[in-house]
C-alpha positions in Angstrom: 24.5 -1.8 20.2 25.8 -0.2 16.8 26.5 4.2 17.5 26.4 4.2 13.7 22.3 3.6 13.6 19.4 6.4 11.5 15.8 6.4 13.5 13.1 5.1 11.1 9.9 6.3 12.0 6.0 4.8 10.3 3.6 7.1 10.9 -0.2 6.1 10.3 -3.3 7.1 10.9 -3.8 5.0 13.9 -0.2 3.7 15.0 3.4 4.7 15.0 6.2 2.4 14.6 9.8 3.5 14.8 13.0 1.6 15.0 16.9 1.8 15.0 17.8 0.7 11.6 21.7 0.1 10.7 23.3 0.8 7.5 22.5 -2.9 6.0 18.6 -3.1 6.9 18.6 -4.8 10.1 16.1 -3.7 12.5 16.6 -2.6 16.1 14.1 -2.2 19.1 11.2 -2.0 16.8 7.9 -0.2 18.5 4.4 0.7 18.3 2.7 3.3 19.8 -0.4 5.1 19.3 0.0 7.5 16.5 -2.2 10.4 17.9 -3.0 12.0 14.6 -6.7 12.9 15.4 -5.9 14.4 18.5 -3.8 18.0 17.1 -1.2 19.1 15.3 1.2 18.5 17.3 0.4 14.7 19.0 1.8 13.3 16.2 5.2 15.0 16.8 4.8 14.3 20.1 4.2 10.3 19.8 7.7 10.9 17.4 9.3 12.2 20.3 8.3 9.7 23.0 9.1 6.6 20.4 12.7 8.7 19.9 13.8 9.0 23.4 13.0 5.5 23.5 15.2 4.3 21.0 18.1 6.9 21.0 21.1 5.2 22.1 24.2 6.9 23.7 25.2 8.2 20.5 22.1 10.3 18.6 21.2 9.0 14.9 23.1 10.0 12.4 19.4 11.0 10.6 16.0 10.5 10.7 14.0 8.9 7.7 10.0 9.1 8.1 6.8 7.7 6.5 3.7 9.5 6.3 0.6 9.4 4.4 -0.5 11.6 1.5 1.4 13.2 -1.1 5.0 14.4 0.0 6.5 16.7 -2.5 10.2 15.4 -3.3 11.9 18.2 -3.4 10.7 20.7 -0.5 9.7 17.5 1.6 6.2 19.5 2.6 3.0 17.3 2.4 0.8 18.4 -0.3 -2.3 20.1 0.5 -4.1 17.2 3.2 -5.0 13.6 3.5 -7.8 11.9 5.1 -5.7 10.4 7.9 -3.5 13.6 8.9 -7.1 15.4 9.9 -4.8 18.5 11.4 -2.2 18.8 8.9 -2.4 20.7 5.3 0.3 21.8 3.2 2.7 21.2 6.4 6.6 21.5 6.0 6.9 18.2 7.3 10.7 17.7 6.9 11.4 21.1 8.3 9.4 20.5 11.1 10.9 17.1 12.0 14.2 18.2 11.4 14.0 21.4 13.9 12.4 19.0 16.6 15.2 16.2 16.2 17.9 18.5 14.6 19.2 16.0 12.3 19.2 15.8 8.7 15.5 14.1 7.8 13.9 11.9 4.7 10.8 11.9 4.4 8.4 10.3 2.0 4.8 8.7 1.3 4.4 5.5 3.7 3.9 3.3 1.0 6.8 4.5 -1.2 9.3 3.6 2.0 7.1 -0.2 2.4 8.3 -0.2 -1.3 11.6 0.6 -1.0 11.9 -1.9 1.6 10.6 -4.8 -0.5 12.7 -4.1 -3.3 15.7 -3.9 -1.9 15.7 -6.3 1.4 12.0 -8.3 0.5 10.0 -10.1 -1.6 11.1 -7.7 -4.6 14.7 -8.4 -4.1 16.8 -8.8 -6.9 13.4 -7.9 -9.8 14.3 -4.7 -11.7 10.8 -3.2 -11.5 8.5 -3.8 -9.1 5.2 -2.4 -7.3 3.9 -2.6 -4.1 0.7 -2.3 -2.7 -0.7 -2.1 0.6 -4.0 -2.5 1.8 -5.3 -1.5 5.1 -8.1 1.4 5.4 -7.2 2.4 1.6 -4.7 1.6 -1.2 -1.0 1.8 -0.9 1.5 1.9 -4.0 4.8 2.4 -3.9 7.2 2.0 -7.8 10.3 1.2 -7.8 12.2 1.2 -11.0 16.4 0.5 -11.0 16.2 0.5 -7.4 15.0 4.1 -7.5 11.8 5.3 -6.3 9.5 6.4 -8.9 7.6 9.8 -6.9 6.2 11.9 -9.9 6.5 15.8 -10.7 4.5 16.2 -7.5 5.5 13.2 -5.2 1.9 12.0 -6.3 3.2 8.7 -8.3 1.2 5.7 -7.4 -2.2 6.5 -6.2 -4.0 3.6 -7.7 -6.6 3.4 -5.2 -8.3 6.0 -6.6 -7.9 5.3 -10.0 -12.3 5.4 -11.3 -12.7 2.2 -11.5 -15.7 1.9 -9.2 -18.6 -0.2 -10.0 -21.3 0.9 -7.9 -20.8 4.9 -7.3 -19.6 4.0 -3.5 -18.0 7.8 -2.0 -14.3 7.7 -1.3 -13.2 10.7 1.0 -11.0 11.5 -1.9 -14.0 13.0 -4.1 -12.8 10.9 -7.3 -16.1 10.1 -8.8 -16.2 5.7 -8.8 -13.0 5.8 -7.1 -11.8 2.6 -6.9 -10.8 2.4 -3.5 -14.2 1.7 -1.4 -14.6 -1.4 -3.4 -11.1 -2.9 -3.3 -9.6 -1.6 -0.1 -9.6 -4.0 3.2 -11.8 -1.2 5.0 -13.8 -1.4 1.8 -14.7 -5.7 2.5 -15.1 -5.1 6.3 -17.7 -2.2 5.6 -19.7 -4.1 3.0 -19.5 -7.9 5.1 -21.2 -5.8 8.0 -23.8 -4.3 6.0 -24.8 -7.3 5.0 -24.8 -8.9 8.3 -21.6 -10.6 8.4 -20.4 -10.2 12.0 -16.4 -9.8 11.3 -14.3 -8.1 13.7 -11.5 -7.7 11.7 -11.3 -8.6 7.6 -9.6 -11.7 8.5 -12.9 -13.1 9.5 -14.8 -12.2 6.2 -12.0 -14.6 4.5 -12.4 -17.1 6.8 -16.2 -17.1 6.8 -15.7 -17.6 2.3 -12.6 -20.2 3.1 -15.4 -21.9 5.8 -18.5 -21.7 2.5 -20.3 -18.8 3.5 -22.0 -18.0 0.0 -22.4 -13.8 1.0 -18.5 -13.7 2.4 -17.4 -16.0 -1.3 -19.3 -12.8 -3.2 -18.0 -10.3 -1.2 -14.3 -11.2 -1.5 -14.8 -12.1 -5.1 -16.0 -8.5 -5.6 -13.2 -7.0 -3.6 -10.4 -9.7 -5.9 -11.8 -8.5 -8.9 -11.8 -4.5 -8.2 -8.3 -5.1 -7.0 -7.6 -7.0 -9.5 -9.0 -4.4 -12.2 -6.4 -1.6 -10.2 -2.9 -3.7 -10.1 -3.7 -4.7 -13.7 -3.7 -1.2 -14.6 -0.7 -0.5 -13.0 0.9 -4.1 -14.4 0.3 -2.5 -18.2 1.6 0.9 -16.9 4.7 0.1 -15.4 5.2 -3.8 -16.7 6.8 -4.6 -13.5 8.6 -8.0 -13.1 6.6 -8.7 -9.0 3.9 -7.2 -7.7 3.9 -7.2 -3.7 0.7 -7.4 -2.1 1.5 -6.4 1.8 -1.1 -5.2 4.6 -2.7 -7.2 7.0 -5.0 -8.8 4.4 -2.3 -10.4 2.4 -2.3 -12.5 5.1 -5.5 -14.7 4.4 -3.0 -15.9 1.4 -4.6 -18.5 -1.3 -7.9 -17.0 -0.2 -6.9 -13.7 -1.3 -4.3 -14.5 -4.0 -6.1 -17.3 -6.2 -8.9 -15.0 -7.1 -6.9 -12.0 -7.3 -4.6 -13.6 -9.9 -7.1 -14.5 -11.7 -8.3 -11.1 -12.1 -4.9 -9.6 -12.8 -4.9 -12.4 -15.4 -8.0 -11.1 -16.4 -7.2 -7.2 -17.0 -4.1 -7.0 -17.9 -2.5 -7.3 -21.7 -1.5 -11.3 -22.4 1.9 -9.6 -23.2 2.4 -8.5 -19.5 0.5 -12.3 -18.2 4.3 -12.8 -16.9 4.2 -10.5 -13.9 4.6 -12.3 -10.5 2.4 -11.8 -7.9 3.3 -12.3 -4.4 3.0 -11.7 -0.6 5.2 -8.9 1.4 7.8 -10.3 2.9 8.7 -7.4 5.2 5.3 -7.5 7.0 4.9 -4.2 9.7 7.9 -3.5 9.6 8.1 -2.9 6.5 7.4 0.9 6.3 9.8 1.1 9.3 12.6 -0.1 7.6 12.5 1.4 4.3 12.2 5.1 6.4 15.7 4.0 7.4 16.6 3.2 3.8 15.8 6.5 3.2 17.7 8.2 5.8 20.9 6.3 5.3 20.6 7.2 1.4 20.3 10.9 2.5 23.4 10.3 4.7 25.4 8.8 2.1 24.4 11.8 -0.4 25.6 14.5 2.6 29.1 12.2 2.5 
């Protein structure tokens, strides 16, 4: 085992993965743990700590880099104002605070800005010049990367396509964007809507697999969700004119049933002059968010020299 190693921590809303991750990428002792962030405030630091003594080798890390949901502002590293998954954090210093707990130098940045990172530079991105990706899980992930540099905003708000207003049917999102885009198009979004209409699903791979097997209500509903996603990354496609979009989250994995219609949608809403864009499958899977945390921390070590 490497002494030269950063700890890479993915918080979410329900679980925490954290990992050693060496200066090229490669992943050590990767984990999951129950993220605690309904419980307090201060579970979540807690799970950070458990998942840390559990990875910290003889020699400490030489930083941490961390993932967390919402808006994190890029130059104070404090998450801006709250998010929907982080019920007892608002406006919280988060890089101060992880950095007192661990004292170590700490990166930290929006989940699906590090899943991002990590596709673009060791995934399915590798090698494009521009390229998004977007996760989908309870809501909508994007993370832009442009030159191999993260595109954050003024505000470390860059990339919230999930609640761009392109709603159909007036649904509520928790973020209070009127037709938000995000109940329609999101993974949570298909599972809520295959349930209310009787579809017993335990998870949203069974809503594709009841369309793949010719259930007529499942074929409608993932239509609807392909096209509403489809409506968002084509948005973003005419935007940014990426050369790959990366589609990651655990729905990516029902593949041609998910791709084929979404393609045709992005085909659909897009400008013919951007019809060149590649869309494609995460590579990186759930690790991803894990190792492009410890991207992030080995770029902050290589700025302190």
């Amino acid at each position: 085992m490497t002494s030269d190693y950063v700890l890479a921590l993915d918080l979410g809303g329900t679980d925490l993965k954290a990992a050693r991750v060496l200066a090229d990428g490669t992943v050590e002792g990767f984990s999951r743990r129950p993220s605690r962030t309904a419980e307090s405030r201060e579970a979540p630091f807690a799970a950070m700590a458990e998942a840390a003594a559990a990875l910290v080798a003889e020699a400490p890390p030489l930083a941490v880099g961390l993932g967390c949901p919402g808006v994190i502002d890029p130059v104070t590293g404090t998450l801006v104002d709250r998010t929907a998954h982080l019920p007892h954090w608002r406006d919280l210093p988060l890089r101060d605070e992880v950095a007192r707990r661990f004292a170590r130098r700490v990166a930290v940045d929006n989940d699906a800005n590090v899943a991002a990172l990590a596709e673009h530079t060791l995934g399915a991105a590798r090698g494009a010049r521009v390229s998004i990706t977007v996760t989908l899980g309870t809501g909508i992930g994007c993370g832009i990367v442009i030159e191999g540099r993260l595109l954050r905003g003024a505000h470390g708000g860059a990339g919230e396509l999930g609640h761009a207003p392109l709603g159909r049917d007036g649904e509520p999102c928790v973020c209070g964007v009127p037709d938000c885009a995000e109940p329609e198009a999101s993974a949570s979004g298909l599972l809520r809507r295959a349930r209310a209409a009787g579809i017993e699903a335990a998870d949203v791979a069974a809503v594709f697999a009841r369309a793949a097997s010719g259930d007529a209500t499942a074929a409608r509903l993932v239509a609807r969700m392909a096209d509403r996603l489809g409506a968002v990354i084509a948005t973003a496609v005419d935007l940014i004119d990426p050369e790959v979009v990366v589609v990651g989250g655990g729905v990516a994995q029902a593949g041609d049933a998910l791709f084929a219609p979404l393609r045709v949608a992005v085909r659909r809403y897009a400008l013919p002059s951007h019809g060149g864009v590649r869309l494609v499958a995460a590579a990186l899977g759930e690790r991803a968010g894990t190792v492009g945390a410890g991207l992030l921390a080995w770029e902050a070590v290589r700025r302190a020299g």
